[in-house]
Every structure is written in structure tokens, then in C-alpha cells.
C-alpha positions as CSV (number, residue, x, y, z in Angstrom):
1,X,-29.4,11.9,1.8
2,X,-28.0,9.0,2.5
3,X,-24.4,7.8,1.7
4,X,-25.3,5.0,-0.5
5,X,-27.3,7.1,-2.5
6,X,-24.8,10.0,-3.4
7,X,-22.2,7.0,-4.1
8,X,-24.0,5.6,-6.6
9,X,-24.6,8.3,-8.5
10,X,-21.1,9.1,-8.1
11,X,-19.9,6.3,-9.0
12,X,-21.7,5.9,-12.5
13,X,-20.9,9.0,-13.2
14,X,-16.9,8.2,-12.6
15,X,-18.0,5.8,-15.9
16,X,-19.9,7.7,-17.9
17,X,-22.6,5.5,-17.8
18,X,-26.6,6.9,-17.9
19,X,-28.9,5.9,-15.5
20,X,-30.0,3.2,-18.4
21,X,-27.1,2.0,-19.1
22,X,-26.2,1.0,-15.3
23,X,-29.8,-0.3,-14.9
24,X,-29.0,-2.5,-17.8
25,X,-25.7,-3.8,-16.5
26,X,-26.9,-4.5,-13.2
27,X,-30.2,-5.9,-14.5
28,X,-32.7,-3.7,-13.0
29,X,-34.9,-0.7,-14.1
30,X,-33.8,2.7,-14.9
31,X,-36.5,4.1,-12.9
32,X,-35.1,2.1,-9.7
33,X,-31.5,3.4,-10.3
34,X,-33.3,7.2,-10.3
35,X,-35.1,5.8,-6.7
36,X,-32.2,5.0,-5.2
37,X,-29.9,7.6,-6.4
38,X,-32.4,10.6,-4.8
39,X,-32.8,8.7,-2.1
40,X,-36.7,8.2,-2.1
41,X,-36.3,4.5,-1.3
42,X,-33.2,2.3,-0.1
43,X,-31.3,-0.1,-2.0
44,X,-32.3,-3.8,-1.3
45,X,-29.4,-6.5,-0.4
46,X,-29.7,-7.5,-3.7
47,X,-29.0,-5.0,-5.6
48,X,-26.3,-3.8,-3.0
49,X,-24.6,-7.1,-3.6
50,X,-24.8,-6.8,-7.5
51,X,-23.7,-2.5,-7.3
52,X,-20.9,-4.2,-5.2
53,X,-19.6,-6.8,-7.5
54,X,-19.8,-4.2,-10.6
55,X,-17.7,-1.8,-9.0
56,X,-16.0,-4.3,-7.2
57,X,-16.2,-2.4,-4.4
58,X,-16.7,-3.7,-0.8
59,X,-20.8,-2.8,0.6
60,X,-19.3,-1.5,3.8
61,X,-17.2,1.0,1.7
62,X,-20.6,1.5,0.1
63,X,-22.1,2.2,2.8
64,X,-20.3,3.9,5.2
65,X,-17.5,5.8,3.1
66,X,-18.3,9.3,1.1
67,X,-16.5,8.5,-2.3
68,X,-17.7,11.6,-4.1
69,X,-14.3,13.1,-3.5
70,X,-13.0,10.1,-4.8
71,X,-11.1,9.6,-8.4
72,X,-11.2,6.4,-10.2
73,X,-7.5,6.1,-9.3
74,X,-9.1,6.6,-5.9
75,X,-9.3,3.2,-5.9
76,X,-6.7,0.2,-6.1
77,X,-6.9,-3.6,-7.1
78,X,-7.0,-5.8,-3.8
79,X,-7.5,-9.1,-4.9
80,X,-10.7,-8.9,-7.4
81,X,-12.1,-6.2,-4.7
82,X,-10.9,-2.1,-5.5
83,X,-10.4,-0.4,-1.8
84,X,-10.6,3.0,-1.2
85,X,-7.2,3.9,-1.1
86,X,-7.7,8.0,-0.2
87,X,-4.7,10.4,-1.0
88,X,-4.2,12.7,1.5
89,X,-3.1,16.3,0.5
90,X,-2.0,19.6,2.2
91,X,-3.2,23.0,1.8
92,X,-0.7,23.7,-1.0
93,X,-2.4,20.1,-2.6
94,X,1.2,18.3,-2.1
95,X,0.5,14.6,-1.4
96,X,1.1,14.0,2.4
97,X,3.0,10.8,3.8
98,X,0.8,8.8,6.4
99,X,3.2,7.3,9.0
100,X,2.5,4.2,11.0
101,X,3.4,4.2,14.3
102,X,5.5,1.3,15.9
103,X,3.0,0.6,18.6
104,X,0.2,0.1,15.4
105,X,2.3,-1.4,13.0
106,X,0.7,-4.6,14.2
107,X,-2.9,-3.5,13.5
108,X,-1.8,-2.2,9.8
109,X,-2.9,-6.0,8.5
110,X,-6.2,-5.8,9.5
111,X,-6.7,-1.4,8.5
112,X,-4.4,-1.5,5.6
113,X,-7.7,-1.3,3.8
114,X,-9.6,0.6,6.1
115,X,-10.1,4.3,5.2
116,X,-10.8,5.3,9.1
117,X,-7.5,3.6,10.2
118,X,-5.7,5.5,7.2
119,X,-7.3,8.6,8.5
120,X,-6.3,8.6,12.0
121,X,-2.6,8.0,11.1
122,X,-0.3,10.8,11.4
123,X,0.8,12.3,8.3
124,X,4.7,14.3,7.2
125,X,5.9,16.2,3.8
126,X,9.0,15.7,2.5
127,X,9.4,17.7,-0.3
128,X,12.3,15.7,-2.7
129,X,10.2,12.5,-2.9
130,X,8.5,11.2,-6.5
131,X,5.2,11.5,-7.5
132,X,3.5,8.9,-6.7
133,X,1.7,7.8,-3.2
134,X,4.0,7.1,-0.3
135,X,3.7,5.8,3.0
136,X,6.2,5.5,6.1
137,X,6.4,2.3,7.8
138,X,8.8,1.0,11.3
139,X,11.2,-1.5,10.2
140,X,11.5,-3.8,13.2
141,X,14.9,-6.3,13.6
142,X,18.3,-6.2,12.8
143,X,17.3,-8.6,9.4
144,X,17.8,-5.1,7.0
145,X,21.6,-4.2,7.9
146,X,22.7,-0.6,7.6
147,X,18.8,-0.1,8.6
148,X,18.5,0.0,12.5
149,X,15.6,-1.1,14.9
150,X,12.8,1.6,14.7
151,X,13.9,3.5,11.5
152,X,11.1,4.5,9.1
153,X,11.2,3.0,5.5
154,X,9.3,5.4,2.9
155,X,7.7,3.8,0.2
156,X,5.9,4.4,-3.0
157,X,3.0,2.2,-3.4
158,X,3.6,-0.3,-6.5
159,X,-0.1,-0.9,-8.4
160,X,1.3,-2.7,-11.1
161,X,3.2,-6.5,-9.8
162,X,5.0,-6.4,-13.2
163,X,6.7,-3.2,-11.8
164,X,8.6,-5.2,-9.1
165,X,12.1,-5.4,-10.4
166,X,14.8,-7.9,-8.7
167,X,17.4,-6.5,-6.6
168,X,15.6,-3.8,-4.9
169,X,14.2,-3.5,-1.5
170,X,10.0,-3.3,-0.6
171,X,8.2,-3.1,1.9
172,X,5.2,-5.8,1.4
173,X,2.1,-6.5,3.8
174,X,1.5,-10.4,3.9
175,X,-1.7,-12.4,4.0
176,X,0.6,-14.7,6.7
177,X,4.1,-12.9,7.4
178,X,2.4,-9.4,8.3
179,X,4.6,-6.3,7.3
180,X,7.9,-7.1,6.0
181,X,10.8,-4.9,4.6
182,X,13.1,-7.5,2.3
183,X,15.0,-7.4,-0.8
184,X,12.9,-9.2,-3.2
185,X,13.8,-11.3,-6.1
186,X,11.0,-11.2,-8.5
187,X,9.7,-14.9,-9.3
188,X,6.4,-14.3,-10.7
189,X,6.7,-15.2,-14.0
190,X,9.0,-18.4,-12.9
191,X,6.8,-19.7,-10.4
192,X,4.2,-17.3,-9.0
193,X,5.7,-15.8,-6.0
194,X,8.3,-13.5,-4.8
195,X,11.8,-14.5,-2.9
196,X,12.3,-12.5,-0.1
197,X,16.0,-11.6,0.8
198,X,17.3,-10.1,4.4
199,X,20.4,-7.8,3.8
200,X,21.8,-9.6,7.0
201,X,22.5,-12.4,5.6
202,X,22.3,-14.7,9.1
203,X,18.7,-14.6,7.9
204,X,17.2,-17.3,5.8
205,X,15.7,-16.2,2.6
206,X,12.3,-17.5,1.4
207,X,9.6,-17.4,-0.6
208,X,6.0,-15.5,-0.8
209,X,3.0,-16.6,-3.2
210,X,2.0,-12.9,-4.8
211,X,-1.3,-14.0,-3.8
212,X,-0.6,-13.8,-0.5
213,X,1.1,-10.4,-0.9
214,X,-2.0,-7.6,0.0
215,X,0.4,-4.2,-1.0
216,X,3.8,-3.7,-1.8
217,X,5.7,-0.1,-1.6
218,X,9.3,0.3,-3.2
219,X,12.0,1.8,-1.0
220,X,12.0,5.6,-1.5
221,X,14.2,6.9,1.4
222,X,14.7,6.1,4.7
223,X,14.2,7.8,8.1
224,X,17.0,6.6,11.2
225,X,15.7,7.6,14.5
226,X,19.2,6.4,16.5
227,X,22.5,7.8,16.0
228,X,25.1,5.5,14.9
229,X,27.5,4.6,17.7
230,X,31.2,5.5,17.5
231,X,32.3,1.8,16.8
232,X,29.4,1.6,14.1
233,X,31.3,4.3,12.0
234,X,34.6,2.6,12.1
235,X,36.0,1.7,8.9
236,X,36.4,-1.9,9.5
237,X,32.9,-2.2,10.8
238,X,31.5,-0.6,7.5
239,X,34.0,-3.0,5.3
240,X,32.9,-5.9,7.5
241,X,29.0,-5.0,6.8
242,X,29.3,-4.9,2.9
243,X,31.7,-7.9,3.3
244,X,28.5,-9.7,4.8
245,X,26.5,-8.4,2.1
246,X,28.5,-10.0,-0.7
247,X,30.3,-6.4,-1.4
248,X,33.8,-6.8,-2.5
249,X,34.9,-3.6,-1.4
250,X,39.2,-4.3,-2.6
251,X,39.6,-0.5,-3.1
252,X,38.3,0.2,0.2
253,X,40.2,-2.0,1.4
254,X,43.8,-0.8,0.7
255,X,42.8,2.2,2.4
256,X,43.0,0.6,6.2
């Protein structure tokens, strides 16, 4: 059977809907729903293009993907498109972290939506994370002070842009900045867009249209793959940091 035809049934079924009811929606006949579904003929562009805007599921997902393991929350809103977006578990059934590699970080905007590239990445536990999905991604730059060069950034992925709350940090994937790990002030209702903050505040802050943000993942914890240098652990090189951040660290401060 062909994949197409196990994920349309699947996929009505995931919305109650009767083979009459779907063939209604989509404007066809029930009897051609039952054809394609057992696979005794193949869907024509036509109807692949209407199954696709329905669902609002990309054809080559359609086509190439086997969603009958697949949830309704399976799925997330890209745009006015739903992507696969497949949770990955472990034997016990505890949600797994994908990790994207340095050296592929670069690729991530063009797979972020790609349930192969997802696939191949390499995946961790850590057991005192949330619920919710999580991913690890390289945080490149000095721009995120404490955070060094090459330390991992987990996040959990935020659906729901009303859920983006001022003062905290994200990792977002960009339609023109690529992957980006800022403090964010949320300007949505304001203006439409988000302002993106560095920590390290040599850096400019600026702005993002949310339609030109593709996901966003709120900080979780963070993963430091270099040891802090002797000099880096010094008091006044700590009181000097938070000084650059805005911190007014007075009590600290009566203790050099």
C-alpha cells in the first residue's frame, strides 16, 4: 500500500470524519475517498492539492512521510502549513532531546521542518527537564555572556507566540538571521515583532517581524562544553559581567 493511501485514512480518522463527510469537504465522491484510501487507484494532483490544503499539510509530507504514528499534536502551525514535528521517545517512553551538531547548525534552516533531518540527529535524556518537547542547539559567539562559544542551549518548543514573555532568553530560527539565542522583548501586540537583546551588551539590539520567526524554544538549561578559566572565576570578573549586564550587584560588592 502506498503511503498516501494509509495517510489519508489516517488522517480523517485523527478528525472523526466518515469517508462522506471528507468527500464532502474536499468536494469529491465518497466512493473516490474509499479508492484512494485502499489503494485501488492513486490520488490525482488535484485532489492531492485540495487533501493538502485541508489538512494543511505539505504533499511531500503526504507523500513520503508514514503519519499513522502520528498524533494531531504530531503536528505544529508553520505559517498556515502544520509540519510533522515527530517526538522522539525511549524505551521507557521518556521524550528524548535531539541535539544539533555545530558543524549542522547551519543546515537546521532549511531541515528544521524536515522529518529525515530530525531523524538523523543525535538524541540525549536528561531526566529533571519539563514536559514539554525540547531540543539542544550550539550557541555560537560571545553575544550571550556567562554562555561560552560551543555551549548547548536546551529549549522547550513554544507553540503558542502569546506564550513569549519579556525578559527571558529563546532560542528562535529566523526566516533571514538563521538560528539565534537572544533575550527577547515581546513586541507583538505593540508593533508585530519581537526585540532581540544580547546579554553582552557591546551588541546592538534589534528587531524581528514574528512572521519572520519559523520556531521559537524557551531556555530550559544549559550545557558548557569548556571549563571556566581561573581568571574567569575571579570575583571581580563576575561583578564586572553583571555590571555589564545592568546588575547592581552593591552587596557583592562590599565583599572584595
Amino acid at each position: 500500500m502506498r503511503m498516501i493511501s494509509k495517510n489519508i485514512k489516517h488522517l480523517r480518522k485523527l478528525k472523526n470524519l466518515t469517508q462522506e463527510l471528507l468527500a464532502d469537504e474536499l468536494g469529491v465522491t465518497r466512493s473516490k475517498i474509499g479508492s484512494y484510501e485502499e489503494d485501488r487507484s492513486a490520488p490525482t494532483i488535484e485532489f492531492l492539492i485540495s487533501i493538502s490544503d485541508y489538512f494543511k499539510i505539505p504533499i511531500d509530507i503526504l507523500l513520503k512521510n508514514d503519519l499513522t504514528k502520528s498524533k494531531d499534536s504530531s503536528f505544529i502551525e508553520i505559517g498556515n502549513q502544520r509540519v510533522l514535528f515527530p517526538i522522539v521517545v525511549d524505551s521507557e517512553n521518556e521524550n528524548l532531546i535531539e541535539v544539533v551538531p555545530i558543524k549542522a547548525s547551519a543546515g537546521y534552516l532549511t531541515g528544521y521542518d524536515d522529518p529525515e533531518y530530525i531523524e538523523q540527529l543525535q538524541k540525549i535524556k536528561l531526566p529533571f527537564l519539563p514536559t514539554g518537547k525540547h531540543r539542544a542547539f550550539p550557541i555560537k559567539g560571545d553575544s550571550m555572556l556567562p554562555m561560552k562559544d560551543g555551549s548547548y542551549v536546551v529549549g522547550r518548543f513554544i507553540e503558542d507566540r502569546n506564550d513569549i514573555k519579556t525578559g527571558k532568553t529563546y532560542v528562535l530560527v529566523t526566516l533571514n538571521d538563521g538560528m539565534v539565542y537572544k533575550r527577547i522583548m515581546n513586541n507583538i501586540d505593540f508593533n508585530g515583532s519581537l526585540l532581540l537583546m544580547s546579554d553582552n551588551k557591546t551588541y546592538n539590539a534589534y528587531s524581528v517581524p514574528i512572521n519572520e520567526v519559523l520556531e521559537i524554544w524557551e531556555f530550559t538549561c544549559s550545557i558548557n562544553t569548556q571549563e571556566y578559566s581561573e581568571d574567569e572565576l575571579k570575583l571581580s570578573s563576575i561583578i564586572n559581567m553583571f555590571n555589564n549586564l545592568g546588575v547592581e550587584l552593591k552587596a557583592l560588592g562590599k565583599l572584595m
